[in-house]
C-alpha positions in Angstrom: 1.4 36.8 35.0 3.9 33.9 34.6 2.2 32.1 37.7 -1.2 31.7 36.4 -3.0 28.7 36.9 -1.7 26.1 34.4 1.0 28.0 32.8 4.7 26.5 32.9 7.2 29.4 33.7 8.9 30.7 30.7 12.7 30.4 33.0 11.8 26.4 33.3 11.6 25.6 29.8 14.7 27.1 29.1 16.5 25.7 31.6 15.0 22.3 31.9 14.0 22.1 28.3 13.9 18.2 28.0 11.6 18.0 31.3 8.7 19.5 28.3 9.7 18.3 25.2 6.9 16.6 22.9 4.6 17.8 25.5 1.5 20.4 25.4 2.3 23.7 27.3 0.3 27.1 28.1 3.2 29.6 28.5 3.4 33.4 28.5 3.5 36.0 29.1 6.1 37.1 26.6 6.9 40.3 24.7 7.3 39.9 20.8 10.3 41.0 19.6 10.6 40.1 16.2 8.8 38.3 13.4 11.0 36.1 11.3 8.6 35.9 8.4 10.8 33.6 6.7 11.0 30.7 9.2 6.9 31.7 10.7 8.7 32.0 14.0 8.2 35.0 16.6 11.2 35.9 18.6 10.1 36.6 21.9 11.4 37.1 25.4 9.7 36.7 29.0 7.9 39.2 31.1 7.8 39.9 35.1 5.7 42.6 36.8 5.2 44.5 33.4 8.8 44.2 32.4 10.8 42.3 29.9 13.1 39.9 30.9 16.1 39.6 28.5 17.3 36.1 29.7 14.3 34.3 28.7 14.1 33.9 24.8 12.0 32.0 23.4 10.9 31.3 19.3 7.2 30.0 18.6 6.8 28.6 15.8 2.9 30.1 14.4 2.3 28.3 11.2 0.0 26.1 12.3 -1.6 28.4 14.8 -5.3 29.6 14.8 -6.2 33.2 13.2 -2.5 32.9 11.1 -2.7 36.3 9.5 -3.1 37.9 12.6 0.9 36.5 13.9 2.4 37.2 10.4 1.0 40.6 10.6 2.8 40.9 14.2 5.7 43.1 15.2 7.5 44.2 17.9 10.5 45.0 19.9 12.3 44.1 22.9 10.7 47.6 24.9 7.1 47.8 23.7 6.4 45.0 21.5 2.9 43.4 21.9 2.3 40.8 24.7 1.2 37.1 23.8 0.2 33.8 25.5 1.0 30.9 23.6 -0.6 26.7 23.7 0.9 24.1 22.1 4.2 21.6 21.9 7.2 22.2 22.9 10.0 20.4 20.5 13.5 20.3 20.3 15.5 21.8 17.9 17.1 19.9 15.3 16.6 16.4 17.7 19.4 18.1 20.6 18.2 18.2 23.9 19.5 21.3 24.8 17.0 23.7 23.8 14.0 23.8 22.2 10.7 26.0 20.6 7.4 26.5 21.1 5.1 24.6 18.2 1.8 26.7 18.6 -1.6 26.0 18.5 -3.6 29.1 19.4 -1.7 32.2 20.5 -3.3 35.0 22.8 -2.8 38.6 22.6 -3.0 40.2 26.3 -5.5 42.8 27.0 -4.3 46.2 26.9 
């Protein structure tokens, strides 16, 4: 879950965003949602105790990700979408410090 060892919880980079920025982070888990195909962005939200967590969204950015057909191929929704871990940098959008996306390196489906 969110409080594995060396994971940064979902809830702080949303609400702390510039505490991460330009750095690496291991984050998850999160539910995909949606699959902008467009931009190479999943929309995802968090997860707690099996559950999705609607406050924490989140977009990760999988273009430059390893196994890259596997994320465009992904889909999902917000009940029963697959579950993913995700490395790499958190950035800013758009150089504003108020929020930002995840810039991914290698993504993880969960088991299951």
């Amino acid at each position: 879950d969110e409080n594995s060892e060396g994971y940064v919880k979902s809830r702080e980079l949303i609400a702390n965003p510039s505490n991460f920025f330009d750095k690496k982070v291991k984050a998850g888990p999160f539910r995909v949602t949606f699959n902008d195909l467009k931009r190479g962005m999943l929309d995802v939200i968090g997860m707690k105790n099996g559950k999705s967590v609607f406050d924490v969204s989140l977009d990760i950015d999988y273009r430059n990700a390893e196994e890259l057909d596997t994320w465009k191929d992904l889909s999902g929704n917000s009940y029963d979408g697959p579950i993913i871990y995700v490395e790499g940098t958190f950035v800013p959008y758009n150089n504003t410090l108020e929020h930002g996306y995840i810039k991914a390196t290698k993504i993880t489906l969960a088991e299951g």
